[in-house]
N, C-alpha and C positions, 0 to 999 in steps of 0.2 A: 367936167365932172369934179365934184368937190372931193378933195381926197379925204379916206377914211382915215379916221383916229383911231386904233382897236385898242388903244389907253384908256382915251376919255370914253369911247362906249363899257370898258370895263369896268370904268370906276361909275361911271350914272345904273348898270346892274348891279354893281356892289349895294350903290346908295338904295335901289329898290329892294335888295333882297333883304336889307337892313329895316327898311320900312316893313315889308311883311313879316319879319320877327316880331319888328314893334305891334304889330296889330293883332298875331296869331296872341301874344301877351294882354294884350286887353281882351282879345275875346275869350280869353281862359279867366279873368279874372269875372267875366260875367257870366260865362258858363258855373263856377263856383256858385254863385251868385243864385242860376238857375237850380241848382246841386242845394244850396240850401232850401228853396222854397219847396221842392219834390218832397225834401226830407220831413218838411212841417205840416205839408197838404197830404202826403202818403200817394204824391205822383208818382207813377212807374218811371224807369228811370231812364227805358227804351219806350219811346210813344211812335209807331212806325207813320200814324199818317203825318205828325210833323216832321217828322225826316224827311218821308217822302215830298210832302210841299216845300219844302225848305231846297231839296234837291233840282226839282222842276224848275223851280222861279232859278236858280240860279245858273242851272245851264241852256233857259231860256234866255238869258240873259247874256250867258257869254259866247251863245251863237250870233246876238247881235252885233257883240263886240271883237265878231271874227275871230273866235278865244275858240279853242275845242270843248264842246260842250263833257266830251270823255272825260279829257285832262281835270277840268274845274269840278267833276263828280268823283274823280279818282283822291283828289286833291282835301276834297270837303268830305270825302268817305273819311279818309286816316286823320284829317283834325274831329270829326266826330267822334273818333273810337277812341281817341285821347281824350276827347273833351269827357266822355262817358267816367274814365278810370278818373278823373279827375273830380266828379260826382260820388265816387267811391270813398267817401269817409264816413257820412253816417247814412241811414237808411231809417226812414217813417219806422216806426213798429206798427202792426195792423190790428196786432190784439194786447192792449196792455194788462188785461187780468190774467195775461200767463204768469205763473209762478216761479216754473222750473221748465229745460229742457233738458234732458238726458241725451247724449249721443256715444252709444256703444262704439267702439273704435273712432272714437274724436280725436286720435292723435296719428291717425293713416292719415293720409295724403289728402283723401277726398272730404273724410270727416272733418281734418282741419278746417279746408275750407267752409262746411255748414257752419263749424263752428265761431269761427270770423264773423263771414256773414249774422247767425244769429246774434252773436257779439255787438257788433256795430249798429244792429236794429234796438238797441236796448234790451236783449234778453239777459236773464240767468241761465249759463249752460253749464253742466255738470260733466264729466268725461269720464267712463269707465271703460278700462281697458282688461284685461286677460289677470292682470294679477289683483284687479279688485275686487272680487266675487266674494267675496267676505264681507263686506260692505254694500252689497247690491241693493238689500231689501231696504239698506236705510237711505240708499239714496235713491231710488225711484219711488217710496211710502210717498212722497208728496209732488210728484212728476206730471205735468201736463203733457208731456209732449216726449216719447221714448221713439228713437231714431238709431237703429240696425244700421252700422256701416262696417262689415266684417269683410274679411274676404269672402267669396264665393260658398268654396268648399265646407266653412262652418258655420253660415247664414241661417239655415235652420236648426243647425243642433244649439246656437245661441239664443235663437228663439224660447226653440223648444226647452231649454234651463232657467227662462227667465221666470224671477217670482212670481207672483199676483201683481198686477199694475190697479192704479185706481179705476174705478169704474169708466169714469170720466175721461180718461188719459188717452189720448192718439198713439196709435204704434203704428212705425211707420219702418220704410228698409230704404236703401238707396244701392241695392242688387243690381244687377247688368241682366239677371232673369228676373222674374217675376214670380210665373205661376205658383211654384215649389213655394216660396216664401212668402207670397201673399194668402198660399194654403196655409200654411204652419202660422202664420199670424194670426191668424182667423178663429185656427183653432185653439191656440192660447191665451186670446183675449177677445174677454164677451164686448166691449167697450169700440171704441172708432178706430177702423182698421185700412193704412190705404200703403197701396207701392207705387213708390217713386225710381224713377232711373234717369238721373240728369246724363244728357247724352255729351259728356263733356269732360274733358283731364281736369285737373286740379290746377293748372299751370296757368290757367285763364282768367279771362272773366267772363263773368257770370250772365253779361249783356249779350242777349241775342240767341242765347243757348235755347236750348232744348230740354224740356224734362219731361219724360213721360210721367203718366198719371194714372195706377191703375185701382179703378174702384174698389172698396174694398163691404165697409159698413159703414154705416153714419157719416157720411158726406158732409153735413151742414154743420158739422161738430170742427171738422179739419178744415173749412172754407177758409180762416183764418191765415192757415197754412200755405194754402193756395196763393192767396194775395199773396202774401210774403213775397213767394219767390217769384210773383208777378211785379211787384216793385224792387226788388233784384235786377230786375230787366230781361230777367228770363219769359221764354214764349210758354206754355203746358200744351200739350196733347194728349187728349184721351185714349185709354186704348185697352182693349179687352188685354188679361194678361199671358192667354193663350196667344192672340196677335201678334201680343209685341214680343214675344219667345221666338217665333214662326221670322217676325223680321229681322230681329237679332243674328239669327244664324246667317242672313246674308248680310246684313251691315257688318257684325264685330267678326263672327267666327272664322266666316270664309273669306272676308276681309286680311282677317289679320293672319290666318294660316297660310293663304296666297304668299304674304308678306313675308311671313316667316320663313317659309320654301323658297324664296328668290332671295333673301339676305342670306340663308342656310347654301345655298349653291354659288352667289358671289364667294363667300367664305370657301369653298371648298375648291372655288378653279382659282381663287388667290390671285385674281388681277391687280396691278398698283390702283390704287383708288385714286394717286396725284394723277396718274394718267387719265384715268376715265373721266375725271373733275377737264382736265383742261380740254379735253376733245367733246366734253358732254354739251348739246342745246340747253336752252331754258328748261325746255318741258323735261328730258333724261334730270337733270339737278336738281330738279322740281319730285321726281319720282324719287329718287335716289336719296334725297331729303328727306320723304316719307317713312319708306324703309329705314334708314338708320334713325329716323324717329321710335321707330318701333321698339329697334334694339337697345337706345339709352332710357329706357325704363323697366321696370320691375320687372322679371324673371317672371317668377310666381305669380305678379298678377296676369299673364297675358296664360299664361299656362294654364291657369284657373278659368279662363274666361273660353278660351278654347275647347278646354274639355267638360266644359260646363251641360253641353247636352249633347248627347249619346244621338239622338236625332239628327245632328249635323253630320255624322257619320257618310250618311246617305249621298248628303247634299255634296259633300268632299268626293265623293266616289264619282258624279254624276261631270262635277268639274274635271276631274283627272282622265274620263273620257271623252270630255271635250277634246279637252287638251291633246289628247292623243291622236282625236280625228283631224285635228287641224294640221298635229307633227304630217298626220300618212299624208293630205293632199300637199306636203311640200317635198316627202318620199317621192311622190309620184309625179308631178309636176303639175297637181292638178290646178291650176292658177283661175278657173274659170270657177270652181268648187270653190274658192274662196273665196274669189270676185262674188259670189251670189250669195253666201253666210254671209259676207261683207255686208252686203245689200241687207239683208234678212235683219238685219242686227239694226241697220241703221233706222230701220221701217221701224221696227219695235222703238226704238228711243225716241222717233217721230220731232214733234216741235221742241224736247227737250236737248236733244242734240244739237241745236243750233243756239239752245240758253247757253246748254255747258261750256259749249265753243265759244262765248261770250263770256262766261262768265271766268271762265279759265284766263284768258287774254290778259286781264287785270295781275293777276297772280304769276304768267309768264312773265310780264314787263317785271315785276318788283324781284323775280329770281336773277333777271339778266340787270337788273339794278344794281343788286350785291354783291356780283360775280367780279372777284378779286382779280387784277393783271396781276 
């Protein structure tokens, strides 16, 4: 048997990994390439059935070549999402007779980014904030397009102040509720009325997101709008705005008041956190990342979003008896009682259960990726 070299096999992986630098480089320099043709045809910037065939043929391809078909979708996922930010310099505009956009809190977090965004697509965007109201009327007199990004708590009383808008002009909000504000929108302006809720931080991008859409007036006025944030890369959902209130309470409220309660209780038994890092699995650093996610951002806004509907109330109460029933069958030793909720629960998630576990897997691997000796 020929003896091994773990040199020369180290330096011929050097030489490969060097080669694939070299190519991940050219294929950025044509992806650009692809980033500008989008930009001049007004191509969306996420096209999922290209991906998707793009993905197939490839790990079709590397089951031939005894290659994990996983590895090579895992691999072509994260140079995709790069290649994506990398298309991030300008964007088609989809209606160029806009004039003007206004965005009321354009210089929060979330507004900024519309404001980018419209920036980059060739708009005019204007920004009025809390100390500009002295100037309001002269800078929406000729506004196509007035966009609500406030916090919560004064989403309608800033409606409710605004001037007269042009007949013509879209008002629109980018609320985390809806109904309230697409009411008061409504009734302040006789002209095109629609609510938005990109389901996404400001910390992002824009590709692959989510934005609800909720009807308001004149549709075919704001379709322009639409596109937009469709060549964005973002996906839209329709959605009554009672609906997406009703689902908000479990996505955001009890989401993040769960969150809240288990960072607020870490906090109070004061464990070392280096300790619980180096004894933690992927999936605990995975959770535990979430939560302190929670915690390095705005105060106010999560407190705003929380208390945003008096309705959720209910839902919280409904939880905390969960909660409780589960503590008594461990009081009691009822292990069979939760063997069968166990069950109960899994019935309910059904064939989504075995995506999530799939899809989670991805996300496990890249947390024990990171995970520092």
């Amino acid at each position: 048997m020929k003896e091994i070299n773990i040199n020369q096999l180290r330096d011929e992986i050097d030489s490969l990994d060097s080669q694939l630098v070299q190519l991940l480089a050219k294929r950025s320099k044509v992806t650009r390439q692809v980033g500008l043709y989008k930009t001049i045809k007004g191509v969306p910037v996420y096209v999922p059935a290209r991906e998707n065939e793009l993905l197939a043929k490839r790990k079709k391809q590397a089951e031939a070549l005894g290659v994990s078909p996983e590895l090579v979708e895992d691999l072509l996922r994260r140079i995709m999402r790069e290649s994506y930010q990398s298309q991030h310099k300008h964007y088609h505009c989809s209606n160029n007779d806009i004039n003007k956009i206004v965005i009321f809190g354009g210089n929060g977090a979330l507004g900024k980014a519309f404001v980018n965004m419209f920036r980059i697509s060739g708009y005019t965007v204007e920004v009025v904030e809390k100390d500009d109201w002295d100037r309001v009327e002269s800078v929406v007199v000729d506004a196509d397009l007035v966009i609500i990004s406030v916090p919560i708590n004064v989403t309608s009383a800033v409606i409710e102040s605004l001037p007269k808008l042009p007949d013509h002009c879209i008002l629109a909000d980018l609320t985390s509720i809806k109904d309230e504000p697409l009411t008061a929108m409504m009734e302040k302006h006789s002209g095109p009325v629609v609510g938005l809720h990109p389901m996404f931080g400001p910390d992002g991008s824009f590709v692959k997101q989510v934005v609800v859409v909720c009807d308001g007036r004149g549709s075919e006025h704001y379709k322009w709008l639409l596109d937009q944030i469709t060549i964005w890369g973002c996906i839209t959902y329709n959605s009554a705005p009672q609906e997406h209130d009703s689902a908000m309470q479990m996505i955001q409220i009890m989401r993040h008041f769960s969150t809240f309660v288990y960072g607020r209780n870490l906090q109070l038994e004061n464990p070392d956190l280096d300790k619980l890092m180096a004894f933690s699995s992927p999936i605990y650093r995975l959770e535990l990342a979430m939560v302190g996610r929670l915690f390095a951002q705005n105060a106010q806004l999560y407190t705003d979003i929380i208390f945003s509907s008096k309705q959720a109330i209910e839902l919280l109460k409904h939880y905390i008896n969960t909660y409780e029933d589960a503590v008594k069958m461990l009081e009691s030793d009822d292990k069979e009682g939760f063997k069968k909720a166990f069950d109960e629960v899994s019935d309910w998630f059904g064939d989504y259960a075995v995506s999530f576990q799939k899809e989670s897997k991805s996300l496990l691997l890249k947390a024990n990726d990171q995970r520092s000796l």
